[in-house]
C-alpha positions as CSV (number, residue, x, y, z in Angstrom):
1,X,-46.7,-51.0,71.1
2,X,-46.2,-48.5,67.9
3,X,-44.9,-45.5,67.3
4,X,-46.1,-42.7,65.8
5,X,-45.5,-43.9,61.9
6,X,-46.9,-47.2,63.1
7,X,-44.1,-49.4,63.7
8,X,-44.5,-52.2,66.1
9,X,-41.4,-51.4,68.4
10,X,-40.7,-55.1,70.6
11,X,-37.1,-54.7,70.9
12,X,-35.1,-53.3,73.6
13,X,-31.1,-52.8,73.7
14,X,-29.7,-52.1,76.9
15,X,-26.1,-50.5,77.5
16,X,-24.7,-52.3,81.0
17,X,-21.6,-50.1,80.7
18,X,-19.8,-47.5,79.0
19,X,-16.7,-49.6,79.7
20,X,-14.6,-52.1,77.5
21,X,-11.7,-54.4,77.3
22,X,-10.5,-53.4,73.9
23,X,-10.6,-49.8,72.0
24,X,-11.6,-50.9,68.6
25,X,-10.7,-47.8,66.4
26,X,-14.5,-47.6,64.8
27,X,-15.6,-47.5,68.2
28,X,-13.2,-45.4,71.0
29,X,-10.5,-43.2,70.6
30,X,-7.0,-44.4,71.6
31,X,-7.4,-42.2,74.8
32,X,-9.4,-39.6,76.6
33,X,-12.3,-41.1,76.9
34,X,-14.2,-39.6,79.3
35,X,-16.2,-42.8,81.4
36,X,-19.0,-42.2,83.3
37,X,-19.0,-42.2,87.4
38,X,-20.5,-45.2,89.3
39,X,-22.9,-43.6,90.5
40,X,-24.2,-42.3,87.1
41,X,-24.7,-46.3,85.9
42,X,-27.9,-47.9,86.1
43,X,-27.8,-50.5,89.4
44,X,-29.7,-53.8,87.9
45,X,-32.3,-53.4,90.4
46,X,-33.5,-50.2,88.3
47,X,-32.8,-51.9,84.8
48,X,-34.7,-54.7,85.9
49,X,-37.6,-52.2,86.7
50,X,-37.1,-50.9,83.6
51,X,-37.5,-54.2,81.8
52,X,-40.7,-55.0,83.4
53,X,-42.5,-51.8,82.5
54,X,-41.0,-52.3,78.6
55,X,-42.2,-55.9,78.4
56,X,-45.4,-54.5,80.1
57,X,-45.9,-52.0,76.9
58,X,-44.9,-54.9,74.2
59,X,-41.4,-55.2,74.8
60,X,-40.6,-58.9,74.1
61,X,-37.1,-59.1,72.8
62,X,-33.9,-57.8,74.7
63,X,-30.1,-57.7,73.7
64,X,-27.6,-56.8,76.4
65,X,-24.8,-54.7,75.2
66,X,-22.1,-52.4,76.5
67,X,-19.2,-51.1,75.6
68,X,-18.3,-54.6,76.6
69,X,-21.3,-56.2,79.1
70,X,-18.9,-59.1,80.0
71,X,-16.6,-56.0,82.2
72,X,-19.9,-55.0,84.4
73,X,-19.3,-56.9,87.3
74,X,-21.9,-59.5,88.2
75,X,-23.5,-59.8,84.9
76,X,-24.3,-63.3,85.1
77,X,-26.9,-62.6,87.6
78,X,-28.0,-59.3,85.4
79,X,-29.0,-62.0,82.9
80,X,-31.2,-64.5,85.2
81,X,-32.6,-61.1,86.3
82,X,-34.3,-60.0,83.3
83,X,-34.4,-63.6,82.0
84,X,-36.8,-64.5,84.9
85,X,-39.0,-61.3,83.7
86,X,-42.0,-62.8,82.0
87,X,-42.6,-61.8,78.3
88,X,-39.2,-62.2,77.3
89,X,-39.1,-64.7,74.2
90,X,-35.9,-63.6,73.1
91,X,-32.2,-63.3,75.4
92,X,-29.6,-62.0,73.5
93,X,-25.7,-60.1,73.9
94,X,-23.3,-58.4,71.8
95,X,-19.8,-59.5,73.3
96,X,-16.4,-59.3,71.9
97,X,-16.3,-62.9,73.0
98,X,-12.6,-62.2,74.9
99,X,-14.2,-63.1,78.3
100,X,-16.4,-65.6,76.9
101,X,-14.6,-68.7,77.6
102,X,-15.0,-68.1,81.5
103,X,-19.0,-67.0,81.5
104,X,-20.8,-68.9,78.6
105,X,-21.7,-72.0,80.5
106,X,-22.7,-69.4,83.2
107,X,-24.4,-67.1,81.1
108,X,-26.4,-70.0,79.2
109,X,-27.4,-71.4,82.7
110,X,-28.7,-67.7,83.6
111,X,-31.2,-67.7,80.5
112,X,-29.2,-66.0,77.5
113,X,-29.9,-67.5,74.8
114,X,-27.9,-66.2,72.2
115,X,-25.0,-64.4,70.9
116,X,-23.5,-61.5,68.5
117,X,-19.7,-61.6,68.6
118,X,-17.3,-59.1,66.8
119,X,-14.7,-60.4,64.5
120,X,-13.5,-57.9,61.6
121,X,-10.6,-60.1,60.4
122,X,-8.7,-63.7,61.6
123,X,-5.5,-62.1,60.9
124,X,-3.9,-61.7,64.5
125,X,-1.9,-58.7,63.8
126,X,-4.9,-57.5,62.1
127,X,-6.8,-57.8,64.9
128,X,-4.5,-56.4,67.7
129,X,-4.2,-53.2,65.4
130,X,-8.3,-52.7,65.1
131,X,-8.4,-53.3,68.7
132,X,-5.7,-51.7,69.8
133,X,-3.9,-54.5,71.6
134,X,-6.4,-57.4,71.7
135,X,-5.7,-61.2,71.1
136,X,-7.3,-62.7,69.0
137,X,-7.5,-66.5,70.4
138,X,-8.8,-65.1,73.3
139,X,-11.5,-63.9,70.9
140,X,-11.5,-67.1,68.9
141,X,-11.7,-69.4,72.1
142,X,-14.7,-67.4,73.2
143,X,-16.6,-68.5,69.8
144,X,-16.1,-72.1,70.9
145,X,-16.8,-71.4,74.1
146,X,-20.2,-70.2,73.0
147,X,-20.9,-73.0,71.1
148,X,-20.0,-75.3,73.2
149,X,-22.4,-73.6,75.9
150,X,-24.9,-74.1,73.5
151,X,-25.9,-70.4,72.7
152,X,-27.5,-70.4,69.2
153,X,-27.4,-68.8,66.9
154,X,-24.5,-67.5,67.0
155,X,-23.6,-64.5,65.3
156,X,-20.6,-62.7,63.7
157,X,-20.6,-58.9,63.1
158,X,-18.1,-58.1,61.0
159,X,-17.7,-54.3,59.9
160,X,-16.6,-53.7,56.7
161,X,-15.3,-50.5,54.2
162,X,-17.5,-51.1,51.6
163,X,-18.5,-54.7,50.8
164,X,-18.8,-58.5,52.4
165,X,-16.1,-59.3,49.5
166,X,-12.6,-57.6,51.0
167,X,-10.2,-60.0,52.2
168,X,-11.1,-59.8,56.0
169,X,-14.7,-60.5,55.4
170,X,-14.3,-63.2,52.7
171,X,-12.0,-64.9,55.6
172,X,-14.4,-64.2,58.5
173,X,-17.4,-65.4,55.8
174,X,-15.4,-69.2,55.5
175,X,-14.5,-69.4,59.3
176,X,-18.1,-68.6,59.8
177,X,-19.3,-71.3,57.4
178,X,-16.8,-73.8,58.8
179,X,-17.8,-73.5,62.5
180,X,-21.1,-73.0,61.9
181,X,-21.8,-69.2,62.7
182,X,-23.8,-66.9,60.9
183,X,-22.4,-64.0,59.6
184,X,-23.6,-60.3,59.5
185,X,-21.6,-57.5,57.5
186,X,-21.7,-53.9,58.8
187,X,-20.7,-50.7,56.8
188,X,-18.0,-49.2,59.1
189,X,-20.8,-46.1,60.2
190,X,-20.0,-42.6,61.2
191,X,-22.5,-40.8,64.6
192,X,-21.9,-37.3,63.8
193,X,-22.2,-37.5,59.8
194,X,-24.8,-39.6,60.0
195,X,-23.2,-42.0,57.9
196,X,-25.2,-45.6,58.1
197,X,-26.8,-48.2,56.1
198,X,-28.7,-51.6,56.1
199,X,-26.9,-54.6,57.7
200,X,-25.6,-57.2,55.0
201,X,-27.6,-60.1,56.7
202,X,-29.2,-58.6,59.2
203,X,-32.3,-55.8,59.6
204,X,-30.4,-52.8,61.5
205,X,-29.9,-49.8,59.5
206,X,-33.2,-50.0,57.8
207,X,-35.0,-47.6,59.2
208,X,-38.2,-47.9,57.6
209,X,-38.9,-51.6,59.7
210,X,-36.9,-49.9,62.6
211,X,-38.5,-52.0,66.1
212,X,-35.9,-50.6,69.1
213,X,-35.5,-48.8,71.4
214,X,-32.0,-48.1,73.3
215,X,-31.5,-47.8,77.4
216,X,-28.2,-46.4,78.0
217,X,-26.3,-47.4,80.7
218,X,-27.1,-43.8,82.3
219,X,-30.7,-44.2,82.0
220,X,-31.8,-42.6,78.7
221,X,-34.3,-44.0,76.4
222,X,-32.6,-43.3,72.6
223,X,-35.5,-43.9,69.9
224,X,-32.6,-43.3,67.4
225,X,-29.2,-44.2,66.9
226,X,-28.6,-41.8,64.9
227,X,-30.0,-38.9,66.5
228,X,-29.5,-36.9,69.6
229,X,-32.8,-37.4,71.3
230,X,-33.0,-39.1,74.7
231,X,-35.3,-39.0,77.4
232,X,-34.4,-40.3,81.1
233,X,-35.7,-42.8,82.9
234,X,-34.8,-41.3,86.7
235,X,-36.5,-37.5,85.6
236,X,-39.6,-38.7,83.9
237,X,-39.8,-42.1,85.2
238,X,-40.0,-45.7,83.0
239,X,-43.6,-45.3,81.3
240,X,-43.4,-42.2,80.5
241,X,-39.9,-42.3,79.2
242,X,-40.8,-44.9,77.0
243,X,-44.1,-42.9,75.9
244,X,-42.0,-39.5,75.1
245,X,-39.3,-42.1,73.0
246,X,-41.9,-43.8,71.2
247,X,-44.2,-40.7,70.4
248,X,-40.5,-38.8,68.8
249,X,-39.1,-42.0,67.4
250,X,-38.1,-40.2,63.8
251,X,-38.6,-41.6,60.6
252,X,-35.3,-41.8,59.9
253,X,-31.9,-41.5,61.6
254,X,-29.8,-38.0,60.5
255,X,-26.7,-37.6,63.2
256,X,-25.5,-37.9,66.6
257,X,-23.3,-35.5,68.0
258,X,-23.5,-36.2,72.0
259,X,-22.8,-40.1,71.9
260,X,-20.8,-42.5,70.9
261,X,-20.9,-46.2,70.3
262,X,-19.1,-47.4,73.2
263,X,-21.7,-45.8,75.3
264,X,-24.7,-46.1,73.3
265,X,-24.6,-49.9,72.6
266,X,-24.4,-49.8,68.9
């Protein structure tokens, strides 16, 4: 399917949860943050409806996000859900890897077939500062885990001030060559200034090849990011959300000011 400025749109990112493990600063605030009820979450029954309708219209490619998807309780069988949905070429998740080591093998046997993982520095004080309090060899463990599960490829996202060469990202750059990972470099980005740009490795950000769509985990279709636009799937139902979301997908991303990452999916 294409939107109005004739992009071919095949790729849908679905929020399981507004929940996470960690509060990466770039990401949450420290506290107050204001999580959604139950009953406001998408059951998988109605994002596997979802699915099917999307991969109907041209959808082929799906990435399971969060906050952290790993927290949303039975998430394995999410996975062989929407991996059972015919069409789907490509399985994908952005994890923070920490509960990695206990699902991969799971996961891989469900029908993921790949991985992003975040990793903004190897330095474990480092780390438990961006995250406010995580581990990092929980982290760490997780990458082998996904390896060894035999999820490929898999992926690093590590955000970054200003460059891939600062001393956290030359770091993350050599672990990533020595395990085998690839390695993606994001400009720390900014919702409400609209503050953005093109992934060092990677195709997000550019929003002239732009090919996604976003479900939140509350049921709205986002054709931006970076924009405030959002149609819902339980109002106007699944076709015709996706119809309203492709026919105002903008040009180009401005600002957000009624999301945030942790509940948008990034």
């Amino acid at each position: 399917m294409y939107d109005r400025f004739n992009r071919k749109i095949n790729y849908l990112r679905i929020s399981v949860t507004d929940r996470c493990n960690l509060r990466c600063r770039y990401c949450m605030p420290e506290e107050g943050v204001i999580l959604q009820p139950h009953s406001s979450i998408l059951t998988f029954d109605e994002i596997v409806s979802f699915v099917k309708v999307a991969v109907s219209m041209g959808i082929d490619k799906v990435r399971i996000t969060g906050g952290e998807p790993l927290v949303r309780k039975g998430i394995v069988d999410l996975v062989a859900m929407i991996s059972a949905i015919d069409g789907i070429k490509d399985l994908a998740m952005t994890t923070n890897a920490t509960y990695l080591r206990k699902y991969a093998f799971e996961l891989v046997n469900a029908g993921l077939q790949r991985v992003n993982i975040s990793l903004d520095t190897l330095d474990p004080e480092k780390y438990r500062q961006i995250t406010r309090g995580g581990d990092i060899e929980e982290t760490l463990d997780g990458i082998d885990a996904a390896f060894e599960a035999g999820l490929r490829p898999v992926k690093l996202n590590c955000v970054i001030r200003d460059n891939h060469n600062e001393s956290d990202a030359r770091t993350v750059t050599e672990y990533g060559k020595t395990i085998g990972a690839e390695v993606r470099y994001i400009r720390e980005m900014n919702l409400s200034s609209g503050q953005f740009s093109i992934v060092e490795g990677g195709d997000g950000g550019n929003c002239s090849i732009c090919n996604r769509l976003r479900l939140t985990a509350t049921g709205k279709i986002k054709p931006c990011l970076f924009n405030d636009m959002e149609f819902d799937v339980r109002e106007l139902g699944n076709e015709e959300a996706i119809r309203q979301a492709l026919d105002k997908k903008p040009a180009c991303g401005s600002y957000n000011n009624t999301g945030d990452f942790y509940n948008l999916g990034g």
